[in-house]
C-alpha positions in Angstrom: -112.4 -119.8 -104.5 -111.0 -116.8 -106.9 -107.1 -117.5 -107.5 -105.3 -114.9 -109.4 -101.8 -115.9 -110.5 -101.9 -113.7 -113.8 -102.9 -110.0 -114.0 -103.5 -109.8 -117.9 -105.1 -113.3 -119.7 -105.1 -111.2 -123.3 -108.6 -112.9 -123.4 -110.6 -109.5 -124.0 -108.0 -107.6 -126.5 -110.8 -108.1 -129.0 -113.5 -105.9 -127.0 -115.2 -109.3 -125.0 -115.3 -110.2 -121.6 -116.5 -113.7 -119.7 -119.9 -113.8 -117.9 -120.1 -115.8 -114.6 -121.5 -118.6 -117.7 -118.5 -118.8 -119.0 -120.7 -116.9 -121.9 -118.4 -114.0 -123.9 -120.3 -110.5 -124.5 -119.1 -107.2 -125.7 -117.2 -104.9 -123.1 -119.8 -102.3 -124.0 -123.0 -104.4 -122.9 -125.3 -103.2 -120.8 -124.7 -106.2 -118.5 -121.3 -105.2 -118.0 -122.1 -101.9 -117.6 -124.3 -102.2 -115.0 -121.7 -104.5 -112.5 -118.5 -102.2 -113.8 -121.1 -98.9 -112.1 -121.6 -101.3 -109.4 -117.8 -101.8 -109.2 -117.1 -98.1 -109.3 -119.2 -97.4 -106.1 -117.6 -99.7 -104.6 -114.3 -97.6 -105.4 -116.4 -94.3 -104.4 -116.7 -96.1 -100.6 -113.2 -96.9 -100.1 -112.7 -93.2 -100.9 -115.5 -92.5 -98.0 -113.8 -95.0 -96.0 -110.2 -92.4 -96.1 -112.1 -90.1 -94.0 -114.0 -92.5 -91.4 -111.0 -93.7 -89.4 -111.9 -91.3 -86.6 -113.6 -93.1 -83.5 -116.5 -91.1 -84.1 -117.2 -92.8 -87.0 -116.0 -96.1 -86.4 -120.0 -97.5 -86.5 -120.2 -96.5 -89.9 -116.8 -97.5 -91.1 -118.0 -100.8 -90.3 -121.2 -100.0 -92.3 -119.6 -99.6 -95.0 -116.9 -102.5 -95.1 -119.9 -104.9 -95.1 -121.4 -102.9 -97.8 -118.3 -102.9 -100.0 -118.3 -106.7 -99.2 -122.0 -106.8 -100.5 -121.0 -104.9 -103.6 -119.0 -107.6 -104.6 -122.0 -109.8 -104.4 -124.4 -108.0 -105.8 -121.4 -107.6 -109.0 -121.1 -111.5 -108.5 -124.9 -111.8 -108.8 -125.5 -109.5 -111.9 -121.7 -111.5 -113.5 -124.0 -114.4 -113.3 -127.3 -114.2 -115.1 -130.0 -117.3 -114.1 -131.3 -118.5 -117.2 -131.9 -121.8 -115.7 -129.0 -123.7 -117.2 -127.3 -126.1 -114.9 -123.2 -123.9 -114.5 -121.6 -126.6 -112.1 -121.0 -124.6 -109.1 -123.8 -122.8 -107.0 -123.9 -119.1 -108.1 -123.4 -116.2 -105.6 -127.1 -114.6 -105.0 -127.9 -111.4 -103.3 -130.3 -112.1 -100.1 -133.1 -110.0 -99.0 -131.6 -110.1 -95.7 -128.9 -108.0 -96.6 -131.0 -105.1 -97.7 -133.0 -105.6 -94.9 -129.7 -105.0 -92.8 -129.3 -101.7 -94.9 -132.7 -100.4 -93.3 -132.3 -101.0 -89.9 -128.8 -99.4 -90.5 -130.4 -96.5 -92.2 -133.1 -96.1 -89.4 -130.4 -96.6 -86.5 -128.2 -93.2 -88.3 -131.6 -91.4 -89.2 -132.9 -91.5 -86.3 -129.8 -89.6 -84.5 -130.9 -86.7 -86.9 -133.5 -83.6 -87.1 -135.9 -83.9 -89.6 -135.1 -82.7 -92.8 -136.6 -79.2 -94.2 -134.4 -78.3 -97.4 -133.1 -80.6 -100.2 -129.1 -81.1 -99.2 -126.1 -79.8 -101.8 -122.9 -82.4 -101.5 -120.3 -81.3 -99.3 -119.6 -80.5 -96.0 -117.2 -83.3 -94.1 -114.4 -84.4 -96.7 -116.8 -88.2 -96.1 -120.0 -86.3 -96.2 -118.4 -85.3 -99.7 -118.1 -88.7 -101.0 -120.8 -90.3 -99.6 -122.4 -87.9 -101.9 -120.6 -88.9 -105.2 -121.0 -92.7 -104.1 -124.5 -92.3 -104.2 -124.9 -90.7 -107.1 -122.6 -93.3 -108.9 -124.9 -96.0 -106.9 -127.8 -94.4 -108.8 -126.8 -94.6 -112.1 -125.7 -97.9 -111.1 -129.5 -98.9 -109.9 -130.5 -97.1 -113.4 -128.7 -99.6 -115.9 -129.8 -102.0 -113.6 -133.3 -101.3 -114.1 -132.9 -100.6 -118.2 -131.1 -104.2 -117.8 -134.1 -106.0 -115.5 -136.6 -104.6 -118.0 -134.8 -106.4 -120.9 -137.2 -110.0 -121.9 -133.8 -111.6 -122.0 -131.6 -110.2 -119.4 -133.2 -111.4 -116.2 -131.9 -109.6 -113.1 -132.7 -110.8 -109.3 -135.5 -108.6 -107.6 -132.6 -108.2 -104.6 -130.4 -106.6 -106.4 -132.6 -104.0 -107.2 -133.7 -103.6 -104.2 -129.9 -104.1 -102.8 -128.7 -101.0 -105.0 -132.3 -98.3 -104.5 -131.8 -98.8 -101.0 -127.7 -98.5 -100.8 -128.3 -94.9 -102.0 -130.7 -94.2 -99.2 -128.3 -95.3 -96.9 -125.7 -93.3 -98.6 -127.5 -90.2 -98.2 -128.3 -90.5 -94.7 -125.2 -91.7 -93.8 -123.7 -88.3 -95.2 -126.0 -86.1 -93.3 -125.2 -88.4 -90.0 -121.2 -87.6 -90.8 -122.1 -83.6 -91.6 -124.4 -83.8 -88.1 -120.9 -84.4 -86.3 -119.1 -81.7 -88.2 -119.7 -79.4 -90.2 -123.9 -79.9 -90.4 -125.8 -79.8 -93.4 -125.2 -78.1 -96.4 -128.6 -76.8 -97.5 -129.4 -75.9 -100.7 -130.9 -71.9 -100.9 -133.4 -72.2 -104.0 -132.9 -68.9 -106.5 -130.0 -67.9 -104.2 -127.7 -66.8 -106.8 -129.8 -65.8 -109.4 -129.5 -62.1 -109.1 -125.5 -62.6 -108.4 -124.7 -61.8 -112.1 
């Protein structure tokens, strides 16, 4: 159970923060980095989730709660590294069932579209729009991830990799499902301002 009491502890004025270990690295550490990108994704929904109040979108609003709850675990799970020591409590894991529940959700929205002919530009719906900038935060997320998980000793659950690569496939579909209700698809024109100048 998380109690908060205090805003500031004063504990990381030196540059340090606290794993899930109770183990103190630099703010700067790829660790950290890589659950504070997962963190600002998380942010990057909640802006998404401004513009889904509609009725129209209610199915994905709810989408997207659960993911923002799954963020959470996923920062929990990558707060928490398993090196096999014995911490006292249970640590929270990512499951393979909840990226499993991210694919039938992106087959259920992709399958209400047309098939795709032209890479997309962001934009279009003012959710459309930040679906876009959530996944491209999510992949740079799922890229210090991956420079983490290749580390020999930073070990990094196989479900949270496969958690965060598929959350940006859902992200992108999702925004193209939003645009299909709206405005439509934003298609990039390749060379279509080259001769503007």
């Amino acid at each position: 159970m998380v109690v908060l009491n205090k805003i500031y502890t004063k504990t990381g004025d030196a540059g340090t923060t606290a794993l899930g270990t109770g183990d103190r690295v630099a703010k700067h550490h790829l660790r950290i980095s890589a659950y504070g990108t997962v963190d600002e994704t998380n942010a990057c929904i909640g802006l998404v989730r401004l513009h889904t109040t509609a009725d129209e979108f209610a199915r994905l609003d709810a989408m997207l709660a659960a993911i923002q709850n799954d963020l959470f675990d996923l920062g929990a799970d990558l707060c928490t590294p398993d090196r096999g020591e014995e911490l006292g409590y249970e640590p929270l894991r990512v499951l393979p069932g909840q990226t499993a529940r991210l694919e039938r959700e992106i087959d259920a929205l992709n399958g209400e579209l047309d098939p795709l002919r032209s890479f997309v530009l962001p934009g279009g719906h003012p959710a459309a729009a930040h679906l876009h900038l959530a996944r491209t935060v999510c992949r740079r997320a799922e890229r210090l991830i991956a420079e983490l998980a290749a580390l020999p000793d930073e070990p990094t659950s196989e479900p949270v990799l496969a958690y965060v690569n598929r959350l940006s496939d859902f992200l992108f579909v999702a925004s193209r499902w939003v645009n299909a209700r709206s405005h439509g698809d934003v298609l990039w024109v390749p060379g279509k301002t080259r001769d503007s100048g």
